[in-house]
C-alpha positions as CSV (number, residue, x, y, z in Angstrom):
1,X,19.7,14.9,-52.6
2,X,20.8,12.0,-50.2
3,X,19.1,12.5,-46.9
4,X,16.7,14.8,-48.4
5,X,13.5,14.6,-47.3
6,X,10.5,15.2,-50.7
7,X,7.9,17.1,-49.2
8,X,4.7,15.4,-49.1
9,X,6.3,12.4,-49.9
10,X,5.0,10.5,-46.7
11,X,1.0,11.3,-48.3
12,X,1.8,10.5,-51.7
13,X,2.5,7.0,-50.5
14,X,-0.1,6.6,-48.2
15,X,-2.2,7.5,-51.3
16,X,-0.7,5.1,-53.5
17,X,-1.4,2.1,-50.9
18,X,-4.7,3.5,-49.7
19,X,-6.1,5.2,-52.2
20,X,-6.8,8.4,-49.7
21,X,-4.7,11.4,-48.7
22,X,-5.1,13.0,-45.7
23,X,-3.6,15.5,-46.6
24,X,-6.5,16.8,-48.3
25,X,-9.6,14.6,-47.1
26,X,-10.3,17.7,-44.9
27,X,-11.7,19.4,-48.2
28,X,-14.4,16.2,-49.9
29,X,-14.8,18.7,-52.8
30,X,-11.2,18.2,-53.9
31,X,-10.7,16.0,-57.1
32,X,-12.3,14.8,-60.2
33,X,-16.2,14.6,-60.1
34,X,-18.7,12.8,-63.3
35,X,-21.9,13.8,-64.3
36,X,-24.6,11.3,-62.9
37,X,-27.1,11.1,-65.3
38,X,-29.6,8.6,-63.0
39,X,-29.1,10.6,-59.7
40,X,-30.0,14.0,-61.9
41,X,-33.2,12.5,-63.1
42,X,-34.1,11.1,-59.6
43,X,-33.4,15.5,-58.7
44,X,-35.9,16.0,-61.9
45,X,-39.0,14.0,-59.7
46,X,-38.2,15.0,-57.1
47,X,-38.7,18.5,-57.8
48,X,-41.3,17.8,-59.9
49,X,-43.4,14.2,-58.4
50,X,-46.2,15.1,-61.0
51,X,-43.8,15.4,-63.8
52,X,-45.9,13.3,-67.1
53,X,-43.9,10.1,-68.4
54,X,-43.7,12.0,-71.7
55,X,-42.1,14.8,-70.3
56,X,-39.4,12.6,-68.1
57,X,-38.9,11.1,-71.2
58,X,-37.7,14.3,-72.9
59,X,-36.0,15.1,-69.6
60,X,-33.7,12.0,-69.8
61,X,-33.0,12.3,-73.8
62,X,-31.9,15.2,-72.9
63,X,-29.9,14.9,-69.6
64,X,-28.0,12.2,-71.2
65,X,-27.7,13.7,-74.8
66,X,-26.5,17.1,-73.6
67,X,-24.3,16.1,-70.0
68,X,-23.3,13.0,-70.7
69,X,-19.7,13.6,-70.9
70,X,-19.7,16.4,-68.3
71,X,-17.3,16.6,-65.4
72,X,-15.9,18.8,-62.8
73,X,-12.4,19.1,-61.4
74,X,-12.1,21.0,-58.0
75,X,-8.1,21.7,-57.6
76,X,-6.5,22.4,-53.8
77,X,-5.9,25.8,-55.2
78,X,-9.8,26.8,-54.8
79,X,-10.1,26.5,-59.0
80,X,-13.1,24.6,-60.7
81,X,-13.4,23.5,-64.2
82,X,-16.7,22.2,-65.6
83,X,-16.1,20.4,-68.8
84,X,-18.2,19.7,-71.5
85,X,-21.5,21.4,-70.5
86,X,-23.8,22.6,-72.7
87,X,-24.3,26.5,-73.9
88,X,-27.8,26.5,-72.2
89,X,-28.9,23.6,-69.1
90,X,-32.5,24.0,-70.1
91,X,-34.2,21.5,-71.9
92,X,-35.9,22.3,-75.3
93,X,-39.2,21.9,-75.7
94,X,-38.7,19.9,-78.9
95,X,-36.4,17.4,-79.4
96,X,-32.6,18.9,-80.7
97,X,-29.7,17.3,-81.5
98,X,-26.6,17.0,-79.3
99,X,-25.7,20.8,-78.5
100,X,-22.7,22.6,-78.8
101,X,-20.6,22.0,-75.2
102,X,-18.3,24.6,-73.8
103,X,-15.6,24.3,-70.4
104,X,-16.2,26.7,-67.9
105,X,-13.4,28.0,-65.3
106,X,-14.4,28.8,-62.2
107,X,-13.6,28.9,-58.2
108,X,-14.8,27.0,-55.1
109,X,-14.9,28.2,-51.5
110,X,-16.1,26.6,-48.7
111,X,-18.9,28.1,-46.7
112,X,-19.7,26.1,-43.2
113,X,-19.6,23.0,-45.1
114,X,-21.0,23.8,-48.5
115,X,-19.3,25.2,-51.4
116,X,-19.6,28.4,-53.3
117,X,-18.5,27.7,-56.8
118,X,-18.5,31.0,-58.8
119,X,-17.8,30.9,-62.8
120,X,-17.8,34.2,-64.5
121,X,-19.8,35.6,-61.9
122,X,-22.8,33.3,-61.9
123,X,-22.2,31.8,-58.2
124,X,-24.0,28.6,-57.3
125,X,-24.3,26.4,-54.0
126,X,-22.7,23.2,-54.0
127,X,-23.7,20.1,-51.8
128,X,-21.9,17.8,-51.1
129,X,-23.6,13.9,-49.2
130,X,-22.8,10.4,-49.7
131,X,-20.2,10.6,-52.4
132,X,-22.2,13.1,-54.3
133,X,-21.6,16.6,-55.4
134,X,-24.7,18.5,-56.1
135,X,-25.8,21.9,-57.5
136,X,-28.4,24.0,-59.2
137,X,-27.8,26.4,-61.7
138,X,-30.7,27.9,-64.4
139,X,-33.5,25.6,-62.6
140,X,-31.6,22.5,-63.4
141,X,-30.0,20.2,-60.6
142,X,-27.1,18.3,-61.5
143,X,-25.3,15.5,-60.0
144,X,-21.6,14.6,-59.9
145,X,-20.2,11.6,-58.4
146,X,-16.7,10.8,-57.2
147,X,-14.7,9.6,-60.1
């Protein structure tokens, strides 16, 4: 192996030191994403500015009982994972307890600057602005950031 040069070798390093890759910066989807339960709820008045405290209320109890351990994972092979999402994104109308979660597998493309993530053929568009990956999917917005 002397003299051998490790492919990619060069942007691992510059990774370790700087904590980017070019390599893949191109692509701001790439990598590991959290669920942002304070930027989804901001989403929440937004959509909704008339939205009754009560209501927001129930809105956050359940944005941060039933996503608070989501994530996503977008690979430089065009796959997405969401983990630990729950069955249904709608709210109930009374309050539950924690519901079941479920991972989905999915895909990404990237379609003049957003993102087509498809997972078993329910396709969503993906945004992506100041660190922040959003989407929404069954009239729920959520937010990922960066992790």
């Amino acid at each position: 192996i002397t003299g051998t040069v490790i492919p990619n070798l060069a942007d691992f390093r510059t990774y370790l030191d700087t904590g980017r890759t070019p390599k893949y910066e191109p692509e701001p989807i790439l990598g590991r994403w959290k669920f942002d339960p304070r930027s989804t709820l901001a989403a929440v008045r937004k959509a909704r500015p008339n939205i009754s405290s009560r209501e927001m209320q129930a809105q956050r109890a359940w944005v941060t009982t039933a996503f608070g351990k989501a994530s996503m994972v977008a690979t430089p092979e065009k796959q997405a994972v969401l983990k630990n999402l729950p069955t249904s994104f709608r709210a109930p109308t009374t309050p539950q307890p924690a519901p079941p979660l479920e991972n989905k597998s999915g895909t990404w493309d990237n379609v003049n600057g957003k993102y087509l993530l498809s997972f078993s053929g329910n396709d969503v568009v993906a945004n992506i602005e100041s660190g922040r990956l959003s989407f929404t999917s069954e009239g729920a917005t959520l937010v990922f950031e960066r992790e």
